[in-house]
HTML snippet that shows the backbone in 3Dmol.js (N, CA, C, O; Angstrom):
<script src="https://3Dmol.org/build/3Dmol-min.js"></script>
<div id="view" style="width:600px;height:400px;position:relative"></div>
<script>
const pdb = `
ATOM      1  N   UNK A   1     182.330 104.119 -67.062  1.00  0.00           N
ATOM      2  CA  UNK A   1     183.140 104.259 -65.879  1.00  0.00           C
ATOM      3  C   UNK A   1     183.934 102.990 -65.574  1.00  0.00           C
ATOM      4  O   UNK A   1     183.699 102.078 -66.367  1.00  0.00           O
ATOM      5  N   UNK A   2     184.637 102.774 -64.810  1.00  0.00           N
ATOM      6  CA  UNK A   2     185.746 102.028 -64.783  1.00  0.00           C
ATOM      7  C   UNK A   2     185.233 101.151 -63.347  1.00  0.00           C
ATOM      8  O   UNK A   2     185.920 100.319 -62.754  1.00  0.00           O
ATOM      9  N   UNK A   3     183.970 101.547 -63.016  1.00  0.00           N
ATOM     10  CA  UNK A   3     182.869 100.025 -62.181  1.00  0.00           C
ATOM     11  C   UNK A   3     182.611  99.357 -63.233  1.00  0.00           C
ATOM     12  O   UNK A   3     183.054  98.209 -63.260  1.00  0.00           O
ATOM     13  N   UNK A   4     181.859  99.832 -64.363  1.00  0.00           N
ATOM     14  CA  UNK A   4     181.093  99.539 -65.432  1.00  0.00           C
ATOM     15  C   UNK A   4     182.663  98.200 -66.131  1.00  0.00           C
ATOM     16  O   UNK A   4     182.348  97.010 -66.093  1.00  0.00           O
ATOM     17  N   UNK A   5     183.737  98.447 -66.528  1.00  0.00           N
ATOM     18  CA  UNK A   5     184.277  98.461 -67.606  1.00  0.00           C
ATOM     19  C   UNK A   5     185.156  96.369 -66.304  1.00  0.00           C
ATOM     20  O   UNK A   5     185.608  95.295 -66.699  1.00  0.00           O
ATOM     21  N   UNK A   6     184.964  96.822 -65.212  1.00  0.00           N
ATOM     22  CA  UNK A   6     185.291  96.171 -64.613  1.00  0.00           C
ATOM     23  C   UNK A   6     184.145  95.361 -63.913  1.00  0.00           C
ATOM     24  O   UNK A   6     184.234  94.928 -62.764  1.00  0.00           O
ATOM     25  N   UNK A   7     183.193  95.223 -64.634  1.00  0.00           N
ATOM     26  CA  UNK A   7     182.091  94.154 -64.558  1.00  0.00           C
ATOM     27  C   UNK A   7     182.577  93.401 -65.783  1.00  0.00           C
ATOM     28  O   UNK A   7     183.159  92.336 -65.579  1.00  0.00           O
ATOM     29  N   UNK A   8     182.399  93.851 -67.118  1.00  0.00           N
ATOM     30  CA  UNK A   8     182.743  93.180 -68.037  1.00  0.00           C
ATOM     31  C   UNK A   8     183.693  92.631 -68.241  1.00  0.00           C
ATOM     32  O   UNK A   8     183.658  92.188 -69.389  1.00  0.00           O
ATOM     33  N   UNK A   9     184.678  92.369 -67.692  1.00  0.00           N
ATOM     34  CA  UNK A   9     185.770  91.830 -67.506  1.00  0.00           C
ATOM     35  C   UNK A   9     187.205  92.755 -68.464  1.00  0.00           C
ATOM     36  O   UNK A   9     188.246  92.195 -68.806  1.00  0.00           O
ATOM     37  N   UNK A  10     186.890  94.162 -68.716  1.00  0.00           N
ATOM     38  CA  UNK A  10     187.814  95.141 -69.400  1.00  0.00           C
ATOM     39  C   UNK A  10     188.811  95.496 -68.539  1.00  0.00           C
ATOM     40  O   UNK A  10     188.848  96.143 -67.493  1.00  0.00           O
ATOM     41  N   UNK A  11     189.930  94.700 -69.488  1.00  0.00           N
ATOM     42  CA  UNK A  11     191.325  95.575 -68.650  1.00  0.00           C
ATOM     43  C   UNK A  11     191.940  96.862 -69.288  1.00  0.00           C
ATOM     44  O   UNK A  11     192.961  96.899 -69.975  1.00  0.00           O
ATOM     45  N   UNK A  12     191.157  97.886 -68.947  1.00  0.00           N
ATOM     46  CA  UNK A  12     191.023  99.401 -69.305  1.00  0.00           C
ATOM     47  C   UNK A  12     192.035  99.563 -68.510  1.00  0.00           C
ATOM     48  O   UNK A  12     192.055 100.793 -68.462  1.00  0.00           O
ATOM     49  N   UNK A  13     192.589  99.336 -68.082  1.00  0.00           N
ATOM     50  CA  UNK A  13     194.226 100.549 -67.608  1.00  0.00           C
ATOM     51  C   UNK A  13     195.526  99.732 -68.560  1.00  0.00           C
ATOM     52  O   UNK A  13     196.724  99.967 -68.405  1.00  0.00           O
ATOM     53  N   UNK A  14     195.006  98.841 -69.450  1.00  0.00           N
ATOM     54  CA  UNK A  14     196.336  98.740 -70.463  1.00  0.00           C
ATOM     55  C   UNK A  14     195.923 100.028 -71.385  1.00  0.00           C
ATOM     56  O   UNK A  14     196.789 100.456 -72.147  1.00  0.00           O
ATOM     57  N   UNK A  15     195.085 100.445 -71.364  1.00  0.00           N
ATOM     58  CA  UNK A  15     194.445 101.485 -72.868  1.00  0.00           C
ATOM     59  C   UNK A  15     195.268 102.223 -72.542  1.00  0.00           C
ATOM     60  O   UNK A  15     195.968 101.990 -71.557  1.00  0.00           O
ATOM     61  N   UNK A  16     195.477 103.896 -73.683  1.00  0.00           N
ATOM     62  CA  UNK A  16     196.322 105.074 -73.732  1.00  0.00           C
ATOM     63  C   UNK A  16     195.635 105.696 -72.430  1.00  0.00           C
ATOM     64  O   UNK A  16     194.412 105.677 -72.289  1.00  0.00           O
ATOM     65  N   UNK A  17     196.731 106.392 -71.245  1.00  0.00           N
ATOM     66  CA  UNK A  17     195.804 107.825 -70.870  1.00  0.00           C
ATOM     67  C   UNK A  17     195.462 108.178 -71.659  1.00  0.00           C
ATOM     68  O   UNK A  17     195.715 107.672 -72.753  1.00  0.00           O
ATOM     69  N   UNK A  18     194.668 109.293 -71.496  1.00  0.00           N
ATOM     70  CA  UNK A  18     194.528 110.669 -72.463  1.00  0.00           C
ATOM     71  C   UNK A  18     193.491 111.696 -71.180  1.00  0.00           C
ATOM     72  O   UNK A  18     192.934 111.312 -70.151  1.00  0.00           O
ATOM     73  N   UNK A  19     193.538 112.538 -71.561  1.00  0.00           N
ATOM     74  CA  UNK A  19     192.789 113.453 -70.517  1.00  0.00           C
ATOM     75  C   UNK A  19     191.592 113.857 -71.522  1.00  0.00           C
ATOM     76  O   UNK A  19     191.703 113.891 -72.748  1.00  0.00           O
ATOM     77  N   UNK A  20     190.571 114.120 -70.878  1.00  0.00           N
ATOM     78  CA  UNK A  20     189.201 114.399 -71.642  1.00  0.00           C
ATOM     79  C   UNK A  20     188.881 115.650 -71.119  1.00  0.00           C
ATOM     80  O   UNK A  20     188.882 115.750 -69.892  1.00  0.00           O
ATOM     81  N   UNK A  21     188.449 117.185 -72.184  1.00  0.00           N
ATOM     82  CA  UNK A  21     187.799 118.032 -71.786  1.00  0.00           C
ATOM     83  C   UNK A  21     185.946 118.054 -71.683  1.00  0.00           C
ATOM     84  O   UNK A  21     185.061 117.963 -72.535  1.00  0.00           O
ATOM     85  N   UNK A  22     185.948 118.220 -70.216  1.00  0.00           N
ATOM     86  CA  UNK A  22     184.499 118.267 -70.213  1.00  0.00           C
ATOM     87  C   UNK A  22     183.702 119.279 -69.433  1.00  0.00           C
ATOM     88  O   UNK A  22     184.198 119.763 -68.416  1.00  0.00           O
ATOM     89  N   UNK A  23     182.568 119.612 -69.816  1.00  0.00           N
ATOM     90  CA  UNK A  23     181.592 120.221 -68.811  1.00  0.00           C
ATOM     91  C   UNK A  23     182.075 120.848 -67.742  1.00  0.00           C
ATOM     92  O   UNK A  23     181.958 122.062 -67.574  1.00  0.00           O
ATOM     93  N   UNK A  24     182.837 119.817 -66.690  1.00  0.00           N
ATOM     94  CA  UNK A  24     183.504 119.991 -65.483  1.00  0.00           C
ATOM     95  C   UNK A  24     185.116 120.372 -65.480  1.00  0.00           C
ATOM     96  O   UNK A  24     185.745 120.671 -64.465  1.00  0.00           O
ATOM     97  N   UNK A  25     185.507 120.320 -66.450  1.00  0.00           N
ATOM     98  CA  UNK A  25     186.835 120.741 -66.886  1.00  0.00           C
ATOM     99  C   UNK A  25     187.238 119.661 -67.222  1.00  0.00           C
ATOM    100  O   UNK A  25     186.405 118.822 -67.563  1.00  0.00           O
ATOM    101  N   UNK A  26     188.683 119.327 -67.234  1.00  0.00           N
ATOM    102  CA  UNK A  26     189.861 118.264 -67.838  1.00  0.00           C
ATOM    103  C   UNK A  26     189.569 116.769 -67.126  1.00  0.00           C
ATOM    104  O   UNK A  26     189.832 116.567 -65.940  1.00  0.00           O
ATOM    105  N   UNK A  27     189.234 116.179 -67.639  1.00  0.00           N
ATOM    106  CA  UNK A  27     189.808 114.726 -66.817  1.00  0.00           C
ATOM    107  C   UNK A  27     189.555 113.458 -67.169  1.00  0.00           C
ATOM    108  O   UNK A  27     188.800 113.116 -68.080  1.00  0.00           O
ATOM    109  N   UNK A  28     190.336 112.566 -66.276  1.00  0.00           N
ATOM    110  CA  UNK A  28     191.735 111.739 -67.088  1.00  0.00           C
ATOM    111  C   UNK A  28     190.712 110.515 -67.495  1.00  0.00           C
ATOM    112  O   UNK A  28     189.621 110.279 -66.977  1.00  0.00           O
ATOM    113  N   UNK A  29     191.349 109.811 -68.547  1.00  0.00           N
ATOM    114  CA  UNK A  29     190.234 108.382 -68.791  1.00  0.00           C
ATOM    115  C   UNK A  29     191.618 107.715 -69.789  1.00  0.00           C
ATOM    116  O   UNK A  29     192.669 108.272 -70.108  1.00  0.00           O
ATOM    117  N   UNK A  30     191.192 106.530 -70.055  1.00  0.00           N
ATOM    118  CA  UNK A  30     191.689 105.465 -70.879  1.00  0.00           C
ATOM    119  C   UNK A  30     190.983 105.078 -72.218  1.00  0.00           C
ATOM    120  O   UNK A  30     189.911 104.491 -72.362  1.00  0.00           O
ATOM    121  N   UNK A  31     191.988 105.628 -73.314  1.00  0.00           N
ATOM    122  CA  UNK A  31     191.640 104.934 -74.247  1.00  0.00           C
ATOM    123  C   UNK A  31     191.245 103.129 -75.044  1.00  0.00           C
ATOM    124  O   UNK A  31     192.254 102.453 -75.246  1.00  0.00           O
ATOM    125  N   UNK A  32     190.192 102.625 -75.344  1.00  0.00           N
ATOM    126  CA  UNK A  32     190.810 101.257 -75.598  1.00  0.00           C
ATOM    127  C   UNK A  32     190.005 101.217 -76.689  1.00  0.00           C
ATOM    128  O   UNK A  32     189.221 102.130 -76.948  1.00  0.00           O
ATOM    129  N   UNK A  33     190.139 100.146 -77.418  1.00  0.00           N
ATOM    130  CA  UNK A  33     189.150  99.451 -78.623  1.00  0.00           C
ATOM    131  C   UNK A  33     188.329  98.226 -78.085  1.00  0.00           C
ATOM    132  O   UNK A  33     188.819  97.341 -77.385  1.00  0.00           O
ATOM    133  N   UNK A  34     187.131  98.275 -78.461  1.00  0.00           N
ATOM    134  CA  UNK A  34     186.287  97.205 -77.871  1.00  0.00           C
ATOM    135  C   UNK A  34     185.844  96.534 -78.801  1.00  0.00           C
ATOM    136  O   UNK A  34     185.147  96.946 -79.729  1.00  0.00           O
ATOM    137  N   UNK A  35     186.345  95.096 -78.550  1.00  0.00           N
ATOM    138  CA  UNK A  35     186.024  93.958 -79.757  1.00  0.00           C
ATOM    139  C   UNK A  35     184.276  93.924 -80.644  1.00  0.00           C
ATOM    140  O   UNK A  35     184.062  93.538 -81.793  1.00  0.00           O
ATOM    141  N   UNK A  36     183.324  94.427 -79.700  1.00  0.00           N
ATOM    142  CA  UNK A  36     182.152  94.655 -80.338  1.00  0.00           C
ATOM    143  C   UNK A  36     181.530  95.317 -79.595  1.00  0.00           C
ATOM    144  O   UNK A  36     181.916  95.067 -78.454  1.00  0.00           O
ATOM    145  N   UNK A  37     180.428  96.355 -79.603  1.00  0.00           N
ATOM    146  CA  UNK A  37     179.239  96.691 -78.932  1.00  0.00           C
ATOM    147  C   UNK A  37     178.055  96.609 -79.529  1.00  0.00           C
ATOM    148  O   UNK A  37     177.711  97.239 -80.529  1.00  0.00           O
ATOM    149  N   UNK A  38     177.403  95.808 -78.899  1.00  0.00           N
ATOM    150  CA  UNK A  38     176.056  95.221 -79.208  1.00  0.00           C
ATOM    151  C   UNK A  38     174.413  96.076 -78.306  1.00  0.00           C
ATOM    152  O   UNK A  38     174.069  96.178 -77.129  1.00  0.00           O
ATOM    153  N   UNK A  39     173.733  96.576 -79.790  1.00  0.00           N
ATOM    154  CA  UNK A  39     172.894  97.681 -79.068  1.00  0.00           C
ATOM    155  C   UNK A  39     171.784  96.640 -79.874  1.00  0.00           C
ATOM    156  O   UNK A  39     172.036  95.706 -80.635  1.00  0.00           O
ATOM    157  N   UNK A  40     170.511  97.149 -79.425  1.00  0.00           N
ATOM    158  CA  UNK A  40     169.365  95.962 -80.191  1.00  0.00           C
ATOM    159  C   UNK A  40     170.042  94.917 -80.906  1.00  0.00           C
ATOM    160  O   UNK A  40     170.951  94.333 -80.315  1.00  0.00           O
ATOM    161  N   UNK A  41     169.705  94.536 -82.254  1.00  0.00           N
ATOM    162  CA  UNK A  41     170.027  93.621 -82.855  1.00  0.00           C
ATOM    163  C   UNK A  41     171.335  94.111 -83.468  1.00  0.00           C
ATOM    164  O   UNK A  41     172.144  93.251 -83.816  1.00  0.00           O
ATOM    165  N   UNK A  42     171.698  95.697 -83.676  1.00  0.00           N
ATOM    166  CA  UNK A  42     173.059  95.881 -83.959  1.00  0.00           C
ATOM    167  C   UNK A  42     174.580  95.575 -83.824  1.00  0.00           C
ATOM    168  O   UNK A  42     175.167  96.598 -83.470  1.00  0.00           O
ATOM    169  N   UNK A  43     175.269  94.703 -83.957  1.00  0.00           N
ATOM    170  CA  UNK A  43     176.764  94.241 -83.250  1.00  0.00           C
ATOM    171  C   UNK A  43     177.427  95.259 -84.327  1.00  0.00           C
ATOM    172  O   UNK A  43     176.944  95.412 -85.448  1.00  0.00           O
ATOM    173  N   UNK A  44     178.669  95.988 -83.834  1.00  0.00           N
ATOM    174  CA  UNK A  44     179.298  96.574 -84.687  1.00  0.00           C
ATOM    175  C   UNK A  44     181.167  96.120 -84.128  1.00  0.00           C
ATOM    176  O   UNK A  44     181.340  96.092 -82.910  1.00  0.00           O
ATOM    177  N   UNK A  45     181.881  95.938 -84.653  1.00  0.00           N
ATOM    178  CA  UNK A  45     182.876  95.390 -83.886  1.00  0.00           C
ATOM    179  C   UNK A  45     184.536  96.684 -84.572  1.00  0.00           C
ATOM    180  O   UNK A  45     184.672  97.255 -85.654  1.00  0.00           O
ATOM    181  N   UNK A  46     185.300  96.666 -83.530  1.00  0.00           N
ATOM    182  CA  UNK A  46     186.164  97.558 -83.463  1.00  0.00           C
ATOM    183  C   UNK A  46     185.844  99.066 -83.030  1.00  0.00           C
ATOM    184  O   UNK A  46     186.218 100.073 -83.632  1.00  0.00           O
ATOM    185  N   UNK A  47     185.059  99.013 -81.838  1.00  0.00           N
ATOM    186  CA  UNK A  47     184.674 100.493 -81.634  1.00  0.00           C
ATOM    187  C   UNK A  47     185.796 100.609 -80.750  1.00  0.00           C
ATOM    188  O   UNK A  47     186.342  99.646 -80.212  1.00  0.00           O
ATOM    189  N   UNK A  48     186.301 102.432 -80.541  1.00  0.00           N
ATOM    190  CA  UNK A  48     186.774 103.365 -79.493  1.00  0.00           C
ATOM    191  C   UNK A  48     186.087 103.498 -78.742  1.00  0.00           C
ATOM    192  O   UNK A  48     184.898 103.541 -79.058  1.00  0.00           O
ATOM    193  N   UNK A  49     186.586 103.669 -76.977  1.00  0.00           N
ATOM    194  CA  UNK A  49     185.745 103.843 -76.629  1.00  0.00           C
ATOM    195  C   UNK A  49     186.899 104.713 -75.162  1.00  0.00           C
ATOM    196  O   UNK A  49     188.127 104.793 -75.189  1.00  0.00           O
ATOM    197  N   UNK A  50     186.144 105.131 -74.265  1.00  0.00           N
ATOM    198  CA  UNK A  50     186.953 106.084 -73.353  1.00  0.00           C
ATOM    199  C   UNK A  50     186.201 105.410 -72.040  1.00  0.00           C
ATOM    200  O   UNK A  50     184.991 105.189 -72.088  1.00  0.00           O
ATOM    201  N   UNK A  51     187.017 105.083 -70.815  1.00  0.00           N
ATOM    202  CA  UNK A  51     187.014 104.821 -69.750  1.00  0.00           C
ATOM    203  C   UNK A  51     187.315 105.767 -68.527  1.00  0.00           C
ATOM    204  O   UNK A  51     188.383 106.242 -68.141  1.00  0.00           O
ATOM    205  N   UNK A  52     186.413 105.852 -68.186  1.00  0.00           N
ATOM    206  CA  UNK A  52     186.471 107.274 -66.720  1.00  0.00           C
ATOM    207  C   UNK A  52     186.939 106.459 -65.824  1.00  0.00           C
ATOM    208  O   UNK A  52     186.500 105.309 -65.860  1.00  0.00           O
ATOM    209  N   UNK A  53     188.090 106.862 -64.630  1.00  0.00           N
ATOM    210  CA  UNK A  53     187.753 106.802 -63.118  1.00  0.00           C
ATOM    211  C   UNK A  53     186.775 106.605 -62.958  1.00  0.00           C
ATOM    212  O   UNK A  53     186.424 105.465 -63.263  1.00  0.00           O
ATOM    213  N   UNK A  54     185.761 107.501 -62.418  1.00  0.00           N
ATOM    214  CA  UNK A  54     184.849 108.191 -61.973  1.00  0.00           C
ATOM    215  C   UNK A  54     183.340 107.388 -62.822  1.00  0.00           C
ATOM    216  O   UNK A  54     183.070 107.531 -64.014  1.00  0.00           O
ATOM    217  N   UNK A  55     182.553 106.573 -61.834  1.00  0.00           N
ATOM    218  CA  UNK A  55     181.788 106.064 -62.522  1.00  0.00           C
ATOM    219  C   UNK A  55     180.677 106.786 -63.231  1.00  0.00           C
ATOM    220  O   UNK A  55     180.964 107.977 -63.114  1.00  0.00           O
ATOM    221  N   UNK A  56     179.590 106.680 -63.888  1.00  0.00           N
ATOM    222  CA  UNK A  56     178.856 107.394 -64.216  1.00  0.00           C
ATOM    223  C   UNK A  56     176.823 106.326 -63.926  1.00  0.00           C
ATOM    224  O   UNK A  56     176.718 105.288 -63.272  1.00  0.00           O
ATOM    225  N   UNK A  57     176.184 106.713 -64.305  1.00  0.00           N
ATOM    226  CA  UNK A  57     174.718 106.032 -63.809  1.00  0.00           C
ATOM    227  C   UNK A  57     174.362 105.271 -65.190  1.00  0.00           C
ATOM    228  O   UNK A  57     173.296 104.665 -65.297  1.00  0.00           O
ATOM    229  N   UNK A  58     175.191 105.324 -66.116  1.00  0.00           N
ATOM    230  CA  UNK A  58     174.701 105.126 -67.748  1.00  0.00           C
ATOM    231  C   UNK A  58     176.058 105.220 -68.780  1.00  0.00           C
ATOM    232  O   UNK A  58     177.086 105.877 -68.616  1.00  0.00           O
ATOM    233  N   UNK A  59     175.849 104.727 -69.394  1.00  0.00           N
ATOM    234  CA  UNK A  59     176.683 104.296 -70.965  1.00  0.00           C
ATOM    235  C   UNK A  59     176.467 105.247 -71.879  1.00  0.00           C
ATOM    236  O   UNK A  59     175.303 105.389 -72.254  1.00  0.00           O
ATOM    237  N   UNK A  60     177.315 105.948 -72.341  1.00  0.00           N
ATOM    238  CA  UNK A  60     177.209 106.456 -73.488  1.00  0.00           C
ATOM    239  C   UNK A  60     177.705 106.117 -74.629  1.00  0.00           C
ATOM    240  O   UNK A  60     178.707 105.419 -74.783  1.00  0.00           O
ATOM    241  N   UNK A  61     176.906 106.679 -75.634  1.00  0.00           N
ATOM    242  CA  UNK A  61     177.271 106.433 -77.139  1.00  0.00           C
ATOM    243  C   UNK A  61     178.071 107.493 -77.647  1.00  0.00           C
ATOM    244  O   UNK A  61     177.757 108.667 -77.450  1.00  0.00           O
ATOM    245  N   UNK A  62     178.880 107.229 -78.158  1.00  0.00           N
ATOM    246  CA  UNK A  62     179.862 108.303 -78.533  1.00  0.00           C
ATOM    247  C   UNK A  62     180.166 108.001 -79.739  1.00  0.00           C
ATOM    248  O   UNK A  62     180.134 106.813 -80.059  1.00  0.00           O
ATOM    249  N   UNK A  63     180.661 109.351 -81.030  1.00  0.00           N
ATOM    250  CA  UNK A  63     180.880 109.332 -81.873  1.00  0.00           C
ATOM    251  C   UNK A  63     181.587 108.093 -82.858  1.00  0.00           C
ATOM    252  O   UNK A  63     181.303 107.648 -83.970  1.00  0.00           O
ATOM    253  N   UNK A  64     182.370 107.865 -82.117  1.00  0.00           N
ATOM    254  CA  UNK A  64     182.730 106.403 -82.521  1.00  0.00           C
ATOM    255  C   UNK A  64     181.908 105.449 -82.730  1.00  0.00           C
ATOM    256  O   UNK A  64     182.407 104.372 -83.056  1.00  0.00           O
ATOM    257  N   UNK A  65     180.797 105.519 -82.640  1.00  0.00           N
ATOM    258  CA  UNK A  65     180.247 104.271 -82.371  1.00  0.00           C
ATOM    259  C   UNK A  65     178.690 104.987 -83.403  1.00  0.00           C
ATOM    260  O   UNK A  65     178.348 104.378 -84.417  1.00  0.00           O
ATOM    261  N   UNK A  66     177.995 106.142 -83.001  1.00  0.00           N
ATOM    262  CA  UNK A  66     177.334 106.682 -83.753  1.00  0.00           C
ATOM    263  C   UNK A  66     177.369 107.571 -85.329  1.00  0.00           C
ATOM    264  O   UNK A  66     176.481 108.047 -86.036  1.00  0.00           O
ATOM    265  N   UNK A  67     178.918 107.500 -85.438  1.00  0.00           N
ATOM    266  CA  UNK A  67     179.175 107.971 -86.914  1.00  0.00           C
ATOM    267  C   UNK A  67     178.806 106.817 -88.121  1.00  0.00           C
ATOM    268  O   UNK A  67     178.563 107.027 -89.310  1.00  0.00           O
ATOM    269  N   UNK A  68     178.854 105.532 -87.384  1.00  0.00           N
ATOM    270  CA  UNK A  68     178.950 104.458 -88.436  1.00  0.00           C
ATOM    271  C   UNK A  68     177.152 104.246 -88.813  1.00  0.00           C
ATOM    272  O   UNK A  68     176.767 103.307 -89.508  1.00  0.00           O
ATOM    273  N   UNK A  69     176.469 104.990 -88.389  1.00  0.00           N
ATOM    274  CA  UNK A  69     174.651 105.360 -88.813  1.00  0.00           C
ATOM    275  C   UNK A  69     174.489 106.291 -88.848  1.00  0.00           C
ATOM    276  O   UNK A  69     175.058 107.086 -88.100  1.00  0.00           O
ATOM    277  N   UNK A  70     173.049 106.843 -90.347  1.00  0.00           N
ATOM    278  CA  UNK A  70     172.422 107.774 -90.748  1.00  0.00           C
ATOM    279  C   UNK A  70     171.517 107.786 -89.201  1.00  0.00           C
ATOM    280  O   UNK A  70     171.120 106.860 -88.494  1.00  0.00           O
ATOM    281  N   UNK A  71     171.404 109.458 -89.054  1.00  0.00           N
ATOM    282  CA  UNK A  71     170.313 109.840 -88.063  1.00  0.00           C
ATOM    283  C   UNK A  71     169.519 110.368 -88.244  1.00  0.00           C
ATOM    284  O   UNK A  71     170.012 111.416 -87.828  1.00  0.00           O
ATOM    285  N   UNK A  72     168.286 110.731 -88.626  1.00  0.00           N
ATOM    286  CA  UNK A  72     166.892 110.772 -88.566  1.00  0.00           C
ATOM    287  C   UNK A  72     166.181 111.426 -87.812  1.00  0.00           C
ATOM    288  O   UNK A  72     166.009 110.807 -86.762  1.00  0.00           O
ATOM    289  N   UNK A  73     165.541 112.643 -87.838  1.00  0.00           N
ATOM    290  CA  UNK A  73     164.740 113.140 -86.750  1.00  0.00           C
ATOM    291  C   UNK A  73     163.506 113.332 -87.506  1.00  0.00           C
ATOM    292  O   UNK A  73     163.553 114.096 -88.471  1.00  0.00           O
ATOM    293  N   UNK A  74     161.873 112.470 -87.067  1.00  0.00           N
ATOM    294  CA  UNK A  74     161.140 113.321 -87.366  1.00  0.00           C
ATOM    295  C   UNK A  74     160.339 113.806 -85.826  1.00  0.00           C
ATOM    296  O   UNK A  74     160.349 113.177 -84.768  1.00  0.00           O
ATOM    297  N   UNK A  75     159.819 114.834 -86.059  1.00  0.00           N
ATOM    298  CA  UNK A  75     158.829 115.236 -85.137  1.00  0.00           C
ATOM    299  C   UNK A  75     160.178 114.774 -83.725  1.00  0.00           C
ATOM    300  O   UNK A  75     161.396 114.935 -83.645  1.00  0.00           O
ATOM    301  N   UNK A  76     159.185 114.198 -82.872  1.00  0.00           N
ATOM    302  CA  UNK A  76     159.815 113.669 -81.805  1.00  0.00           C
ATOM    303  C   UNK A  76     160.556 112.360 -81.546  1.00  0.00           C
ATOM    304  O   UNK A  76     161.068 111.771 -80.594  1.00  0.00           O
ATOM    305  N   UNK A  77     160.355 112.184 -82.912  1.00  0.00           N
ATOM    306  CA  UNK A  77     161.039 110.159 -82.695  1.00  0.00           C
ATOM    307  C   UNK A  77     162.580 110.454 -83.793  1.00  0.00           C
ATOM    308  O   UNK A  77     162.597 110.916 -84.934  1.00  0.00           O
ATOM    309  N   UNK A  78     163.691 110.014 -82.978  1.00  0.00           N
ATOM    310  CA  UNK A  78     164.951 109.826 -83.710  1.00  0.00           C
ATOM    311  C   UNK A  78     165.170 108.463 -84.003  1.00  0.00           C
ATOM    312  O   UNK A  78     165.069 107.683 -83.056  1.00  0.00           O
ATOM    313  N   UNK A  79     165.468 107.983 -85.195  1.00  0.00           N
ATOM    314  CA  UNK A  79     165.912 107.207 -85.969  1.00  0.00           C
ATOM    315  C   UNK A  79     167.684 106.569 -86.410  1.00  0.00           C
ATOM    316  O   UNK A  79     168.538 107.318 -86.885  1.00  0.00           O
ATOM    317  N   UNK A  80     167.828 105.653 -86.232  1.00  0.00           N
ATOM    318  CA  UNK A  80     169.412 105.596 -86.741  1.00  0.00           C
ATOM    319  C   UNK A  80     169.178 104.146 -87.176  1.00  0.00           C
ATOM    320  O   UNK A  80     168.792 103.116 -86.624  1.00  0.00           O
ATOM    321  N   UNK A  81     169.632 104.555 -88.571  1.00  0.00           N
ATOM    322  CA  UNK A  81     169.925 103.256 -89.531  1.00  0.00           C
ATOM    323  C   UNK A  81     171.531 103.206 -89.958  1.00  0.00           C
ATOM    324  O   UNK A  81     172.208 104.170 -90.314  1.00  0.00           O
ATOM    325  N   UNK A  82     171.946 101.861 -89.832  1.00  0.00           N
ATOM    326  CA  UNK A  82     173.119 101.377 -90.131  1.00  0.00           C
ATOM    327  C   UNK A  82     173.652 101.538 -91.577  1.00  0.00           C
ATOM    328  O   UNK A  82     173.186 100.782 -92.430  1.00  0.00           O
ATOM    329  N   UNK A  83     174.703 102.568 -91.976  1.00  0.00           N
ATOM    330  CA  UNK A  83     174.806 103.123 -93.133  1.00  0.00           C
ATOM    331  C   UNK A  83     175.058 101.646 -93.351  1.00  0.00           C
ATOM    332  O   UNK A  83     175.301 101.221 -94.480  1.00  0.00           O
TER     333      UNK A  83
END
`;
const viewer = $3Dmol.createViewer("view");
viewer.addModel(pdb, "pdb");
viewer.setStyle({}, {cartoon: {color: "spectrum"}});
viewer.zoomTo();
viewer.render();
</script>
């Protein structure tokens, strides 16, 4: 969300509009590229990423960012290793 993106010091309204279909229907966010996102010990650098208005309670991982790892399910524990 665009509280979130404006803690980090992201100037998310230079990014593309683009409108996002969701759940709730159409709506609007900012495209940008983010120099790195750093999850455990993982840094991966040049991710996409989409900026809401509308804040949200949590961060998501989005394809962009989860295509670049194998995923893993056994039983109840999911796995993702860095192709």
């Amino acid at each position: 969300g665009a509280d979130t993106a404006r803690a980090i010091g992201l100037e998310y309204q230079n990014g593309r509009r683009v409108t996002m279909n969701t759940a709730n229907g159409p709506a609007p966010g900012f495209l940008v590229t983010l120099s790195a996102v750093s999850v455990g010990e993982v840094t991966l650098a040049n991710v996409e990423a989409v900026v809401m208005p509308v804040g949200m309670p949590y961060v998501l991982l989005g394809n962009s960012f989860l295509s670049r790892f194998q995923m893993r399910r056994e039983n109840d524990v999911m796995r993702l290793d860095l192709r």
